[in-house]
N, C-alpha and C positions, 0 to 999 in steps of 0.2 A: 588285494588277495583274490578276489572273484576274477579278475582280469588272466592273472595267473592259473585259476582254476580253469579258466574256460579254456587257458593258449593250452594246459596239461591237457584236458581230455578230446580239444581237438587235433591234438599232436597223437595221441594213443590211440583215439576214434579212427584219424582216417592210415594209420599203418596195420590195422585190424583190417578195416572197411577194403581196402588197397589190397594187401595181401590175400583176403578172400576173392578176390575178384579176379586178380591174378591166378590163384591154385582154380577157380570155375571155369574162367576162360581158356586157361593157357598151362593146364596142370603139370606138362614137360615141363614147361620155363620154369614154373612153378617148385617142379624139383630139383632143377640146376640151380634157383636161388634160393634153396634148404626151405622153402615156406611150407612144402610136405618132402615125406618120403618119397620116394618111385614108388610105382605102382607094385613092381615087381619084387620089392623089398619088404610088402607090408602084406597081412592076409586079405584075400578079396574082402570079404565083409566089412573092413573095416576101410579100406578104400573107398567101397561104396557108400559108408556112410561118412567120410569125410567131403566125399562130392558132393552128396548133398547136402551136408553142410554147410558148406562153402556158397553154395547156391542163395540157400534159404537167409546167410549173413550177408550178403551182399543185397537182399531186398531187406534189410531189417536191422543193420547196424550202422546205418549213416545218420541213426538218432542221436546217437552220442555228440558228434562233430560237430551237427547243427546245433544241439544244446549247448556246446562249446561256444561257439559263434554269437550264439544268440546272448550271453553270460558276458561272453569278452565286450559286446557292443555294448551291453548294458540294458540290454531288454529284460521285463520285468517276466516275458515270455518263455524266458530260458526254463523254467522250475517246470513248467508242462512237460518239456520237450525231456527237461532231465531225468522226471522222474522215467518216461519209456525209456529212453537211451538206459539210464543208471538201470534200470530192469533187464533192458536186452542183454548188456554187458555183465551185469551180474548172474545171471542164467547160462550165458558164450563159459564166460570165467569158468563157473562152478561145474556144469557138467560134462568141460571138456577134461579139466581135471580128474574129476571122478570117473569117466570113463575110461579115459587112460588109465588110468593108478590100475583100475576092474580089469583091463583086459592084458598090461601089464603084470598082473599078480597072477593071471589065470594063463601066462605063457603064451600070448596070439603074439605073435609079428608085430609090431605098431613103428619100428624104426628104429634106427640107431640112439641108443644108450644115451651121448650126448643131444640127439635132437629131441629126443623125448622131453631130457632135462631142462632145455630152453624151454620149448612148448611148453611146459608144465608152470614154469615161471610166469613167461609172456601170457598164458592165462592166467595164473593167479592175477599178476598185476592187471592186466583187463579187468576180472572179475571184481576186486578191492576197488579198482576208481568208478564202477559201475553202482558200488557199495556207496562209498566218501559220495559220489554225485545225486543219490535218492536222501542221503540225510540234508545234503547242504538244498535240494529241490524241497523239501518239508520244510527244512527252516525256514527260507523264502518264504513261500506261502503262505505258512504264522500269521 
């Protein structure tokens, strides 16, 4: 089961990790392959904080992957590494969600109807194994 848990969150870690990296580098590309909106499609403010978003996830959510790694090897090390990962990823999760839903309800721009609805998912699900990985990083520990 651990082996499993660690190939799951380094399969979610690095298409989070990837995709950020992609919408900071390469934000055009980035919008031909739906990982954001255009620029032109979304209100400034909310562009601007999705850049740096992106920015600040790509120094800060390759915890996950390596806790992953570390899990699937069978390093007793992984539960360190999880609890930050499971932290980063459950903070990414929750208030990308919540901001969205906030500025969704309050009528800004944030994108198309269905890319919103992914996004909203694809965090949730980040946020939830970010979740499942700080309880199973505690159990460890025990």
């Amino acid at each position: 089961m651990e082996v499993l848990w660690g190939i799951t969150i380094i399969v979610l870690g690095l298409l989070a990790w990837a995709g950020q990296l992609v919408s900071w580098l390469a934000p055009t590309t980035a919008a031909r392959l739906s990982l954001v909106e255009a620029e032109d499609a979304v209100e400034d403010v909310y562009w601007a904080d999705i850049r740096g978003e992106s920015a600040w996830d790509v120094a800060s959510l390759w915890t996950l992957p390596l806790a992953g790694l570390l899990l699937a090897m069978g390093s007793d090390a992984w539960a360190w590494l999880g609890l930050v990962g499971g932290g980063m990823f459950a903070y990414f999760g929750g208030r990308g969600v919540l901001t969205r839903l906030e500025l969704r309800r309050r009528g800004f721009a944030i994108g198309e109807p269905s890319n919103v609805r992914l996004g909203l998912v694809m965090l949730g699900v980040w946020g939830l194994a970010g979740l499942i990985t700080i309880v199973a990083a505690v159990s460890a520990l025990d």
